[in-house]
C-alpha positions in Angstrom: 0.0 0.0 0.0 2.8 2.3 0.7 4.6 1.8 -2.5 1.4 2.3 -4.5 1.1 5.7 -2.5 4.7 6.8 -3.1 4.3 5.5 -6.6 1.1 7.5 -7.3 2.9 11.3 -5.6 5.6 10.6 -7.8 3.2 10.7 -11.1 1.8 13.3 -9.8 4.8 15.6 -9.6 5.6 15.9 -13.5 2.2 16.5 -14.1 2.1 19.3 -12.0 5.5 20.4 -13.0 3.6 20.5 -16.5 0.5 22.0 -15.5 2.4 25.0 -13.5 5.0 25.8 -17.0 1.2 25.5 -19.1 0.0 28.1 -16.3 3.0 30.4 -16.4 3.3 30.5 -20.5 -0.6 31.2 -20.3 0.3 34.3 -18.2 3.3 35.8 -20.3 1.3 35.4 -23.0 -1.7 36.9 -21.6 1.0 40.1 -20.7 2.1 40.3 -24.5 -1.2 40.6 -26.2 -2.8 42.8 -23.5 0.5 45.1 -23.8 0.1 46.9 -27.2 -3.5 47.3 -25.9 -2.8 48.8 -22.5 -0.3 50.8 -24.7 -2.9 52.1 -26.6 -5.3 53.2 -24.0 -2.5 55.1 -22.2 -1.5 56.9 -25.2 -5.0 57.9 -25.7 -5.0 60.1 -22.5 -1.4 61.3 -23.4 -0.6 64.6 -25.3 1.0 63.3 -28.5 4.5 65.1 -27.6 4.2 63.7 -24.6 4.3 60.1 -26.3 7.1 61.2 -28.6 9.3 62.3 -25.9 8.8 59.6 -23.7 6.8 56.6 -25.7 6.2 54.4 -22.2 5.3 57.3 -19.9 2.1 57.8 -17.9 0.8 61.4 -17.7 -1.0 62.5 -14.5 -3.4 64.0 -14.4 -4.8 61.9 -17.8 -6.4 64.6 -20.8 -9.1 63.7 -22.8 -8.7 66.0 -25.1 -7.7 63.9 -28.0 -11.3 61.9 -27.4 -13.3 65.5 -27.8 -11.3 66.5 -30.7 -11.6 62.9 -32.6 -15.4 62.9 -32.0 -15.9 66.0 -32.6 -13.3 68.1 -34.9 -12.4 64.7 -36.7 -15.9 63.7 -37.3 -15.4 60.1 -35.8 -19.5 60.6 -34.3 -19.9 60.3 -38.1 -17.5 57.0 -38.8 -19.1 55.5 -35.4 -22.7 55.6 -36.4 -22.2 54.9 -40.0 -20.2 51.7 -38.9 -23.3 51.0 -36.0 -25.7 51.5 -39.0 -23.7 49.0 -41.5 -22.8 46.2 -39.2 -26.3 46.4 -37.2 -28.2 46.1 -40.4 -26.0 43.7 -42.6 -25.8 41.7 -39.4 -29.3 41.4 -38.1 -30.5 40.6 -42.7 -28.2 38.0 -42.8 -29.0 36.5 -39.5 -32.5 36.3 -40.3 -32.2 35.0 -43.7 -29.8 32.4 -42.3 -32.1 31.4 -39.9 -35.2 31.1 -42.4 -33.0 28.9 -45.1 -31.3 26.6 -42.7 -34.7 25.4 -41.1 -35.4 25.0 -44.1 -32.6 23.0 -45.4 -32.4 21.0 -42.2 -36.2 19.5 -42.2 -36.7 19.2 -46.2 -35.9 15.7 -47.8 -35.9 16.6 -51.0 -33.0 16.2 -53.1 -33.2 20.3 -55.1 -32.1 21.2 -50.9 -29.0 19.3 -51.1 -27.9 21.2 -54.1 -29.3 24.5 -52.7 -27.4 23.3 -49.4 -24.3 23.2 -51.6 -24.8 26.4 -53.4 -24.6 28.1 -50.0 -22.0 26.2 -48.9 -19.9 26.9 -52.1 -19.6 30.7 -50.9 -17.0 29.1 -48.1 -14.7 28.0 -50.8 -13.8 31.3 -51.6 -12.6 34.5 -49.9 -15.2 37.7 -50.2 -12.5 39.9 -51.2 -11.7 38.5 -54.6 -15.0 39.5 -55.9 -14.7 43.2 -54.8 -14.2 43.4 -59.3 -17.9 42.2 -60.2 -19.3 43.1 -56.8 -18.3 47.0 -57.8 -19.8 46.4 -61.5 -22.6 45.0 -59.9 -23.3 47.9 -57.4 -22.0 50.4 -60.2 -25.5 49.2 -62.6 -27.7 49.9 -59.5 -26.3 53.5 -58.6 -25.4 51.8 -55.2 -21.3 53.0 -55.2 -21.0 55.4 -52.1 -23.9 54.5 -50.7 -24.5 52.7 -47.1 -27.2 50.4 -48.4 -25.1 49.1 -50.8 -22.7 48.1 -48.6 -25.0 46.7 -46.2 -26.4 44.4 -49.0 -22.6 43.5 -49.8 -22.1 42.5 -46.1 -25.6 40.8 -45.6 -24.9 38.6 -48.4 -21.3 37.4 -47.6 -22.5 36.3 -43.8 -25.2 34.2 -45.2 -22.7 30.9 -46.1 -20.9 30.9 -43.1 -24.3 31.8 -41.1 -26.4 28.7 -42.8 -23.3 26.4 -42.7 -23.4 26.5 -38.7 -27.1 27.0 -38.2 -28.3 24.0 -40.4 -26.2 21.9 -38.0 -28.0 23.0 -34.9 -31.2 22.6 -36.5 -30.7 19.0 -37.4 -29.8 17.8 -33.5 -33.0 19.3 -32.9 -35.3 16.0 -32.4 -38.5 16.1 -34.8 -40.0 14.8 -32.0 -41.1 18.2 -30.9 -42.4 19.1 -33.8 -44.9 16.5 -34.6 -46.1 17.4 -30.8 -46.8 20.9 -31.8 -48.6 20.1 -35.2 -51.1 17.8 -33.0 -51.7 21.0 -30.9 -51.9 22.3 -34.1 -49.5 24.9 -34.5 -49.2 26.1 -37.6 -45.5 25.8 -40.1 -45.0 29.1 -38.7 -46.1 28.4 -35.3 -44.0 25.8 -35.0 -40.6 27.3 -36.6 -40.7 31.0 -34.8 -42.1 29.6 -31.0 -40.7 26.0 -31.2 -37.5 25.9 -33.0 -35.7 29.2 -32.6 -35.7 29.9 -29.3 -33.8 26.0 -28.9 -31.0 27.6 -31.0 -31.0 30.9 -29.7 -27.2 30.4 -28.3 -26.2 29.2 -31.8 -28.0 32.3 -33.8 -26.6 34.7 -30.9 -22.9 33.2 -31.8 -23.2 33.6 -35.2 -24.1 37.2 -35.3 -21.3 37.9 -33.0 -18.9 35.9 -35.4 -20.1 38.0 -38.1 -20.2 41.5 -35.9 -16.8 41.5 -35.6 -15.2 41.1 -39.3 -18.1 43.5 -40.5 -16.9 46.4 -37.8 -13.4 45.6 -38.8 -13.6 45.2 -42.3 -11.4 48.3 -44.5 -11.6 46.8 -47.5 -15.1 47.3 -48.9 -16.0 50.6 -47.3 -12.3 52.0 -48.8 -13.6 51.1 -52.4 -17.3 51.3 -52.8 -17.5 54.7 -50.2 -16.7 57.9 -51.5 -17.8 60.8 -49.5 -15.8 61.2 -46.2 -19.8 62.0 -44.5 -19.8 57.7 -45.7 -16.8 56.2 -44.1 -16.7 53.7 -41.5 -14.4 53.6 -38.4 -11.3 52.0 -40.0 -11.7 54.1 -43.3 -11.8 57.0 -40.6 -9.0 56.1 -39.1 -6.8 55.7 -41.9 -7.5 59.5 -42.7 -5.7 60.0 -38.8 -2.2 59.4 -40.8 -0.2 62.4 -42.2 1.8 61.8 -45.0 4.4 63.5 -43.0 3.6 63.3 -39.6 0.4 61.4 -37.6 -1.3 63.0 -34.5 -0.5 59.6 -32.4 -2.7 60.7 -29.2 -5.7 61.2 -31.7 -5.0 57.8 -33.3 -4.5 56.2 -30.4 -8.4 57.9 -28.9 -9.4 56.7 -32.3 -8.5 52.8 -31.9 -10.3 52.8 -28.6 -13.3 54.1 -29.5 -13.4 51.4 -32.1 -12.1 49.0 -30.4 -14.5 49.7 -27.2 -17.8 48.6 -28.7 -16.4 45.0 -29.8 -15.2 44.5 -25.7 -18.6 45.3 -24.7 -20.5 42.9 -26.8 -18.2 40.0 -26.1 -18.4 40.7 -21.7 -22.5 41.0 -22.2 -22.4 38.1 -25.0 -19.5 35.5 -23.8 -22.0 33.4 -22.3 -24.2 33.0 -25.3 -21.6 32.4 -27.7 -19.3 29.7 -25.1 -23.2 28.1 -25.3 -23.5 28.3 -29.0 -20.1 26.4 -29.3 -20.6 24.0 -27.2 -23.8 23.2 -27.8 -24.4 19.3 -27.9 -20.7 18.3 -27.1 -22.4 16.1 -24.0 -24.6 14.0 -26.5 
C-alpha cells in the first residue's frame, strides 16, 4: 500500500511540474497581447508630444482631449454611427435570412435542398475579397457605389454561407419529435418554426451574429472602395485618414482605436455566455 502511494505522488509531480510551465506561458502570454493594448489606452490620455518624448510614460493628471477632438473636430460621431448603422443592419438581414433557409434545409428531404445546401456552402470555398471586381460592377448598374445600403447588401450577403453552414447543424440535432407534438396541438408551419425551433438555438444564432459583428466592424476593404464621400466612411476608413503623409497626431489615433475597439469588448463581456453556449452546444450527447 505504501509503494502504490509513493508510486502515485511521484506521477503526480511531472504533471504538475507541467500544468504549472502551461500556467505560467498562459500568463506571459496573456501580458504580450494585452501590452500593445494597454499601450494604446495610455496613449489615448497622453498629449502626442508627450508620447514622442517619452513613448512608455504615464501622464497625471490623464487629458481627454484627443477623445473630444476625434469625436468632434475629426468627425469620428460620423465613422461611429455609420459603422453602427452597417454592421447592425448587414448583421441582423443575414442573420435572419440564415435562420429562415437553414430550417429550411435541415427538415426538407428533398433532393433540389442538397444542391441548394451546396450552393450556400460553395460561398465558403472562396474569400469575399476576390470579388470586390464584379461586386463593384454589380453595385455600379444599380447606382449603389457610395452608398451605405449598398454596402450593407454586400455584407448581408457574404454572412449568409458561413451563417447557414453553422445554423443548419443546430437545427438537425433538434429532435422532430417536438415538432410533430406541436402540429397535433396544431400549430401552424410558422407556429412551430418561430415559437418552437428558434428559441432551442438561440445560443447558436446569438454566436453567429457575434462571429459576423466582428469582421463587418473591422472590415477596410469594402468601405475603402465602394464609399466615397468622407460624410460615408466607416471607423477604420476614418482612421486611416488619422495618418499624415508627413507626420500622424498619435494621441488622436491612439483615442481613435479605442473608441473602435470599445464597442467590440462590450459585446463579447455581455455576449460571452451565449456564444461559449453556441459552441458547445451538444458536445455532451
Amino acid at each position: 500500500m505504501r509503494n502504490f502511494s509513493t508510486w502515485q505522488n511521484t506521477s503526480e509531480k511531472p504533471k504538475r511540474l507541467g500544468n504549472f510551465v502551461v500556467m505560467g506561458l498562459l500568463i506571459l502570454y496573456s501580458f504580450i497581447a494585452l501590452g500593445p493594448l494597454l499601450l494604446m489606452v495610455v496613449g489615448s490620455f497622453r498629449t502626442s508630444s508627450a508620447i514622442f518624448t517619452n513613448p512608455l510614460g504615464f501622464e497625471w493628471p490623464p487629458s481627454v482631449q484627443s477623445f473630444v477632438k476625434a469625436w468632434d473636430q475629426a468627425h469620428f460621431s460620423v465613422y461611429f454611427l455609420n459603422s453602427i448603422l452597417v454592421t447592425v443592419s448587414s448583421v441582423l438581414i443575414s442573420t435572419s435570412v440564415s435562420v429562415l433557409a437553414a430550417y429550411a434545409l435541415a427538415r426538407s428531404r428533398a433532393r433540389s435542398m442538397r444542391i441548394l445546401e451546396a450552393t450556400f456552402l460553395s460561398g465558403l470555398m472562396l474569400p469575399i475579397q476576390l470579388a470586390i471586381v464584379p461586386i463593384f460592377h454589380l453595385l455600379d448598374g444599380f447606382n449603389m457605389i457610395d452608398s451605405l445600403p449598398g454596402l450593407i447588401l454586400v455584407y448581408s450577403a457574404a454572412g449568409i454561407p458561413f451563417s447557414v453552414f453553422v445554423l443548419v447543424a443546430f437545427f438537425r440535432q433538434l429532435p422532430e419529435d417536438l415538432e410533430e407534438a406541436s402540429v397535433i396541438d396544431g400549430a401552424s408551419a410558422f407556429r412551430r418554426f418561430w415559437s418552437v425551433m428558434v428559441p432551442l438555438v438561440r445560443p447558436a444564432i446569438a454566436a453567429v451574429a457575434i462571429f459576423r459583428f466582428v469582421p463587418v466592424w473591422n472590415d477596410f476593404l469594402y468601405p475603402l472602395i465602394l464609399l466615397r464621400s468622407s460624410n460615408h466612411y466607416t471607423l477604420p476608413v476614418g482612421l486611416a485618414s488619422f495618418f499624415g503623409q508627413y507626420q500622424t497626431d498619435w494621441s488622436l489615433l491612439f483615442a481613435g482605436l479605442v473608441i473602435t475597439t470599445l464597442p467590440l469588448i462590450i459585446l463579447f463581456l455581455l455576449a460571452s455566455k451565449q456564444v461559449i453556449a453556441g459552441l458547445t452546444a451538444g458536445m455532451g450527447k
